[in-house]
TORTINU-878655 format. One line per field, with one value per atom (N, C-alpha, C, O): atom name; x, y, z. Coordinates in nm, 2 decimals. Atoms other than C-alpha are relative to their C-alpha. Layout:
<pts>
atome CA:...
c1 X:...
c2 Y:...
c3 Z:...
</pts>
This chain:
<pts>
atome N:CA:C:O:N:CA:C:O:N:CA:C:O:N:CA:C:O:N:CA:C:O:N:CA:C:O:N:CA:C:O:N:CA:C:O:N:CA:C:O:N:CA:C:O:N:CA:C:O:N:CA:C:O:N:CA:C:O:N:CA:C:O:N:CA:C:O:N:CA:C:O:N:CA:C:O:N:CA:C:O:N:CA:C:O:N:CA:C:O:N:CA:C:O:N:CA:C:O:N:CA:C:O:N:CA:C:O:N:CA:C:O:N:CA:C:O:N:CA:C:O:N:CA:C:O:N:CA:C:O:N:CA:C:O:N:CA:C:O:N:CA:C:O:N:CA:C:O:N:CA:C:O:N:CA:C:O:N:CA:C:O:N:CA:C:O:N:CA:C:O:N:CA:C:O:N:CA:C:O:N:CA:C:O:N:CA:C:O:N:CA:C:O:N:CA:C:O:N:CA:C:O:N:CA:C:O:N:CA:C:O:N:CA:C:O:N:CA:C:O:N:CA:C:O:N:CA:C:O:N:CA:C:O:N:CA:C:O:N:CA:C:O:N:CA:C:O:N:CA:C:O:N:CA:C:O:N:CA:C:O:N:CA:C:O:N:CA:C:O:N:CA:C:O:N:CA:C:O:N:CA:C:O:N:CA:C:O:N:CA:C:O:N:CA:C:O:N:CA:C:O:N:CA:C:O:N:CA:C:O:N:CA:C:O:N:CA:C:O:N:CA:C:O:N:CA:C:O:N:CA:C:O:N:CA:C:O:N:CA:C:O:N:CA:C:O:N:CA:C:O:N:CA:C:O:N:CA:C:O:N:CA:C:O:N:CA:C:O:N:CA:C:O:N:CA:C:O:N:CA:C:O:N:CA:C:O:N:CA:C:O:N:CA:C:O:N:CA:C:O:N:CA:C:O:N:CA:C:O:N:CA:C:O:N:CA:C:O:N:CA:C:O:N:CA:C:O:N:CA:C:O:N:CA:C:O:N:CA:C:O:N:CA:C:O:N:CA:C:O:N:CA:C:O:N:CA:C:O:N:CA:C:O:N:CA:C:O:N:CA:C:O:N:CA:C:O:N:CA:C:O:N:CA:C:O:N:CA:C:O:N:CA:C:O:N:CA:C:O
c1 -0.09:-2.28:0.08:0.20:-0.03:-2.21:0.13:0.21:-0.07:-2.01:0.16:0.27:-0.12:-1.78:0.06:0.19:-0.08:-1.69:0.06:0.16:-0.07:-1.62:0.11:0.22:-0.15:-1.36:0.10:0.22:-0.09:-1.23:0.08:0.19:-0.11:-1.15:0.10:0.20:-0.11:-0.99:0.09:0.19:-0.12:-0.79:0.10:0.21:-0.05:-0.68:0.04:0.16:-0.03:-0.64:0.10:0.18:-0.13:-0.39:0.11:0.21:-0.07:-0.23:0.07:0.19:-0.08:-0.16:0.08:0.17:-0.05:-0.08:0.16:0.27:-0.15:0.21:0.10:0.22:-0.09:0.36:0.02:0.11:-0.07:0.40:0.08:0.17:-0.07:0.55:0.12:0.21:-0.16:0.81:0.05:0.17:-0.07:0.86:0.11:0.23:-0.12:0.97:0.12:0.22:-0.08:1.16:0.11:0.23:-0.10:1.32:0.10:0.22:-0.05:1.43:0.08:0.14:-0.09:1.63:0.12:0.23:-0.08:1.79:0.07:0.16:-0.09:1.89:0.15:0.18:-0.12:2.23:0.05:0.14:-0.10:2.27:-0.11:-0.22:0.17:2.01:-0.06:-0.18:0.10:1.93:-0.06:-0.17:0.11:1.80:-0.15:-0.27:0.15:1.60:-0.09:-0.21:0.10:1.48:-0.11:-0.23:0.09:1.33:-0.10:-0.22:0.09:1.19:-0.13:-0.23:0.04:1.05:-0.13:-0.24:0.09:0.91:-0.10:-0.17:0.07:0.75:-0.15:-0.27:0.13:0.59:-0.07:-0.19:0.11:0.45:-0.08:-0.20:0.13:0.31:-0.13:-0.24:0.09:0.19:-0.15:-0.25:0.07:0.06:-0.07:-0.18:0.11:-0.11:-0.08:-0.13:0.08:-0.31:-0.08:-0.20:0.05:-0.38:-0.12:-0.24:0.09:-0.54:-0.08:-0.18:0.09:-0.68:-0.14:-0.26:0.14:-0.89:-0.07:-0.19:0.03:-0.94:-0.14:-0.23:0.10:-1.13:-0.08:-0.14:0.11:-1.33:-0.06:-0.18:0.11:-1.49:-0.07:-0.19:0.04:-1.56:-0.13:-0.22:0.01:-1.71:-0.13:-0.24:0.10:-1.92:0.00:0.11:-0.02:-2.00:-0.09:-0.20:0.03:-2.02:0.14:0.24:-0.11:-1.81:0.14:0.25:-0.14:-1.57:0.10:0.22:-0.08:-1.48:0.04:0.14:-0.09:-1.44:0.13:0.24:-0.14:-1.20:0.11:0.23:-0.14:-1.02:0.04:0.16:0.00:-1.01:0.12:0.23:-0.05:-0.87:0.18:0.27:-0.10:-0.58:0.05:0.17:-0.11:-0.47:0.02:0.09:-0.08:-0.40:0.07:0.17:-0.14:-0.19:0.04:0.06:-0.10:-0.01:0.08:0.20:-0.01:0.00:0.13:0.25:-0.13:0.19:0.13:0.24:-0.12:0.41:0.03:0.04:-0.10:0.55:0.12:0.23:-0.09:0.72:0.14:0.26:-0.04:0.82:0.08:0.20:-0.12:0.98:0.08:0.18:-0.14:1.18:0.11:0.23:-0.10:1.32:0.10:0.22:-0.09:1.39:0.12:0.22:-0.11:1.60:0.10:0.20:-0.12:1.75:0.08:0.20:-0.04:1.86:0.12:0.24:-0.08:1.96:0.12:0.23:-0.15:2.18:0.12:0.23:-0.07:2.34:0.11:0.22:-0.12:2.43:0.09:0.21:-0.13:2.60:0.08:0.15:-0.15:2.84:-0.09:-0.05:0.03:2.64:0.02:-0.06:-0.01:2.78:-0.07:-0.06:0.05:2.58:0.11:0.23:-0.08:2.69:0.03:-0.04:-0.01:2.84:0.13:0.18:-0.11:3.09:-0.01:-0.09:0.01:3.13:0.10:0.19:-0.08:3.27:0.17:0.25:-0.14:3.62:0.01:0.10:-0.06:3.63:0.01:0.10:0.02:3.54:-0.11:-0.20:0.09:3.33:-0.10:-0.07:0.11:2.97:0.06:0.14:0.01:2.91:-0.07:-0.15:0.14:2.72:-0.06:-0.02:0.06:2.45:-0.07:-0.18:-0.01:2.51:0.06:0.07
c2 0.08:-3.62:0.09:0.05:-0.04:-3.36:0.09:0.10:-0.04:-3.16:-0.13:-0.11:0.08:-3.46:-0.01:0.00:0.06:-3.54:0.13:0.11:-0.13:-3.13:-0.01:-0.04:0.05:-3.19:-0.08:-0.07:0.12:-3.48:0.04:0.02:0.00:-3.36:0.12:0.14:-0.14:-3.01:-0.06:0.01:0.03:-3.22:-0.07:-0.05:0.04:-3.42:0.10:0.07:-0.18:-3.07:-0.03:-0.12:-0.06:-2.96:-0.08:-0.02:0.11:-3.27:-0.03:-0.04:-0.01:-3.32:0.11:0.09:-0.17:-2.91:-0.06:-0.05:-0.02:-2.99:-0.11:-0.08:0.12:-3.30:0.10:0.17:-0.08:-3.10:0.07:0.06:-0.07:-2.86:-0.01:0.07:0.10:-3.06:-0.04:-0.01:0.05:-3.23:0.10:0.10:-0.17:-2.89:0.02:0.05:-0.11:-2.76:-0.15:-0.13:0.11:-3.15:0.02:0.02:-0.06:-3.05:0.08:0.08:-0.14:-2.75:-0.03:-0.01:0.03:-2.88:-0.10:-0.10:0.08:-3.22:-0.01:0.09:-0.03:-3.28:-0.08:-0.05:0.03:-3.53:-0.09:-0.13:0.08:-3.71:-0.07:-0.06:0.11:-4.02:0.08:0.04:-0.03:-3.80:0.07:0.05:-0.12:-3.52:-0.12:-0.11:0.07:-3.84:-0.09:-0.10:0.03:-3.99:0.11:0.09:-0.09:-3.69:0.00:-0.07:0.00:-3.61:-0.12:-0.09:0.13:-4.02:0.06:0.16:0.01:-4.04:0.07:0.05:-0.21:-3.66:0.01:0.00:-0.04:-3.59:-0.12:-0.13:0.12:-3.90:-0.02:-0.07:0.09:-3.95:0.16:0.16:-0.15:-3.52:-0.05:-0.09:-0.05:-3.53:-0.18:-0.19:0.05:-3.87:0.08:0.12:-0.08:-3.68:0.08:0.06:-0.12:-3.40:-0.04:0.03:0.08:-3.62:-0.04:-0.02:0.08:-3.81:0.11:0.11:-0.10:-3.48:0.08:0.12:-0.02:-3.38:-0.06:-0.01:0.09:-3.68:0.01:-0.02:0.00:-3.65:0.12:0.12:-0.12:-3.27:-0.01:0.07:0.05:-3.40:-0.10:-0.09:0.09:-3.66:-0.12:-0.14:0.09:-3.97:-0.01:-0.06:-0.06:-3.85:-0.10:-0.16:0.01:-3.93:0.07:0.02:-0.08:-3.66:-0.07:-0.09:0.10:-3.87:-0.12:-0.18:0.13:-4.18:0.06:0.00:-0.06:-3.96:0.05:0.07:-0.03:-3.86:-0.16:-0.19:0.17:-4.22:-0.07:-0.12:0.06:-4.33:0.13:0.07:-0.05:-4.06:0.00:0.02:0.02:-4.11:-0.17:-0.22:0.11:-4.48:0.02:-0.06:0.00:-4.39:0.11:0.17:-0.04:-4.12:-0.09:-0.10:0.14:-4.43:-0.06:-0.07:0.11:-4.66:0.10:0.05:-0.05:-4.42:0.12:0.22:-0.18:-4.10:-0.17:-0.19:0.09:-4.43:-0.09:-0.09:0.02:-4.60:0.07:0.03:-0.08:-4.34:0.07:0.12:-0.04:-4.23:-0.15:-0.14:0.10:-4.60:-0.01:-0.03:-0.04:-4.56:0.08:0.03:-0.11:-4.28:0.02:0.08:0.08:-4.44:-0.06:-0.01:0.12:-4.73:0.07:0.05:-0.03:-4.54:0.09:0.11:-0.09:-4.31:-0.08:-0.05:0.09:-4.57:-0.10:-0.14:0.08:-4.77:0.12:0.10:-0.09:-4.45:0.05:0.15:-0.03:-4.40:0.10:0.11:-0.10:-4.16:-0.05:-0.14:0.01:-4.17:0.05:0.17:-0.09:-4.09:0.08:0.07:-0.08:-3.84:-0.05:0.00:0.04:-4.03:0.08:0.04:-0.07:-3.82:0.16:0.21:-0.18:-3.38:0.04:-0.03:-0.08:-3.18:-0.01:0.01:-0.03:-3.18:-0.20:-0.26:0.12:-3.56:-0.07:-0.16:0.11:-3.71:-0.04:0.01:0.05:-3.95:0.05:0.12:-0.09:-3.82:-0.12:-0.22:0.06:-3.91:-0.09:-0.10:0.13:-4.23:0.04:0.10:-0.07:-4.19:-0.12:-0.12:0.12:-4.54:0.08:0.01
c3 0.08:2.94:-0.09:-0.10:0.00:2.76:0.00:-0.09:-0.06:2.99:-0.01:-0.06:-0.04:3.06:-0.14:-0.13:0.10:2.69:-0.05:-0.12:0.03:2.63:0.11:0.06:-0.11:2.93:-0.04:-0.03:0.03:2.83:-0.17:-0.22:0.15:2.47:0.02:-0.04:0.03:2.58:0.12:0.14:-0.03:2.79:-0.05:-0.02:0.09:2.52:-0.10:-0.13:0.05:2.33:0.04:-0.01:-0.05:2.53:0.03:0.05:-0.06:2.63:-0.13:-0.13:0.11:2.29:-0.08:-0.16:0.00:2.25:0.07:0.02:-0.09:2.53:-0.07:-0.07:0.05:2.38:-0.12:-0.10:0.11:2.03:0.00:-0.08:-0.02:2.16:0.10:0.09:-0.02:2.39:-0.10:-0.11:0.11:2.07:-0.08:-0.10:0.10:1.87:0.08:0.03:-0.09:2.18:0.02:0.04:0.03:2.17:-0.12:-0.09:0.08:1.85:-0.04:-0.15:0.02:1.88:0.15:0.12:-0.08:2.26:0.04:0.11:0.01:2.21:-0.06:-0.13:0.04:2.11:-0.15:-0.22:0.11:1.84:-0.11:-0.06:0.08:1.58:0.02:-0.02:-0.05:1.73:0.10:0.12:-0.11:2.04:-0.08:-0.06:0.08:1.78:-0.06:-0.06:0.10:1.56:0.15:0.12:-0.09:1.91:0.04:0.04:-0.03:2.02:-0.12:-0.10:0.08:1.68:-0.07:-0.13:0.04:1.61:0.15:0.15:-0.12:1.96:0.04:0.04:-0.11:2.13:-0.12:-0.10:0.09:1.78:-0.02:-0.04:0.04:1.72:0.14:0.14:-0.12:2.10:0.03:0.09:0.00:2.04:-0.11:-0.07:0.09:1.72:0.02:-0.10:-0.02:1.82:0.09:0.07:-0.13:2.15:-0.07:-0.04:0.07:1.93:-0.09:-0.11:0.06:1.71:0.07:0.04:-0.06:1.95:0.03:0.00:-0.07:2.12:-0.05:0.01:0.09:1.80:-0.06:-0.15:0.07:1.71:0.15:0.13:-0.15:2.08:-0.03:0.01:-0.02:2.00:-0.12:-0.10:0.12:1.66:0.06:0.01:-0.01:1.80:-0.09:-0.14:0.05:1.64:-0.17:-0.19:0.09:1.28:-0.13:-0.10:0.11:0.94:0.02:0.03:-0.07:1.03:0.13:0.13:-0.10:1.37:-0.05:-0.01:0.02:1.17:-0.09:-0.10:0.09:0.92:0.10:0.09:-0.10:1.22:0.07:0.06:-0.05:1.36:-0.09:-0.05:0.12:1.02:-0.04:-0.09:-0.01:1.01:0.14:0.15:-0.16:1.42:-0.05:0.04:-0.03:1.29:-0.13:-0.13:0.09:0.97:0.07:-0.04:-0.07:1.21:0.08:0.08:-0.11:1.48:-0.07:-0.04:0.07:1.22:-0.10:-0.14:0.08:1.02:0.07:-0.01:-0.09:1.27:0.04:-0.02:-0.06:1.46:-0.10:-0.08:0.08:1.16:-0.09:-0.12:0.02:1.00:0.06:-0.01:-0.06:1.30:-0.03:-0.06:0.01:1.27:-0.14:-0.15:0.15:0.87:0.06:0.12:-0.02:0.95:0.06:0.03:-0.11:1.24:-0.05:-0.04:0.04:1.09:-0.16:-0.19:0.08:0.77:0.05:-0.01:-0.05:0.97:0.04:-0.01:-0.05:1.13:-0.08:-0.06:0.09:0.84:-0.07:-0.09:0.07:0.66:0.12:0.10:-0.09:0.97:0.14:0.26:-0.10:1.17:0.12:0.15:-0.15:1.55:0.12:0.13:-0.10:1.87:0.05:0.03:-0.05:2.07:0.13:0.22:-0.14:2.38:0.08:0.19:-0.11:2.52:0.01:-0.07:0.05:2.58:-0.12:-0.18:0.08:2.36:0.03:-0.07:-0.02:2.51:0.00:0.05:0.00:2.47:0.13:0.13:-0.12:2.83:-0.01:-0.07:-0.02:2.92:0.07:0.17:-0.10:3.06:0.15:0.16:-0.11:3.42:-0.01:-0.10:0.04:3.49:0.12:0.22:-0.07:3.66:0.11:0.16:-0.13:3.90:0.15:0.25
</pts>
């Protein structure tokens, strides 16, 4: 049993390792804030539960696992929530997505 639950958390490890670090690299290659503030709300929230759980399995079923338990549900309710603040506030002070290129055409649709 063992074995399985050491597996199962370094897959959760890394699984939450790769979403972080799509998140970051979301970050730097999107183009305009509502994409970074998605990236940003979402991958880290869906990465640091990932690594969370990852480490209350490694942990066993101890105080430490319920203190991890208890911080993956205030990451859960507020990474999401504060991409939406942010959203929302951008939105009302004028902030525009980015729907067109640089030279002013419409992207392609992708019907």
């Amino acid at each position: 049993m063992s074995l399985v639950l050491d597996g199962l958390s370094w897959i959760l490890l890394l699984g939450g390792s790769a979403f972080a670090l799509t998140s970051a690299l979301g970050l730097f290659r999107l183009p305009d804030f509502y994409c970074r503030t998605h990236a940003a709300g979402m991958l880290d929230t869906m990465g640091a539960g990932m690594i969370l759980l990852g480490l209350g399995l490694q942990e066993g079923f101890t105080l430490v696992s319920f203190k991890l338990l208890a911080v993956f549900a205030f990451v859960l309710i507020t990474g999401p929530t504060a991409a939406h603040a942010l959203a929302r506030a951008a939105g009302y002070h004028g902030v525009q997505p980015l729907l067109a290129d640089t030279d002013g055409e419409e992207p392609p649709s992708t019907s």
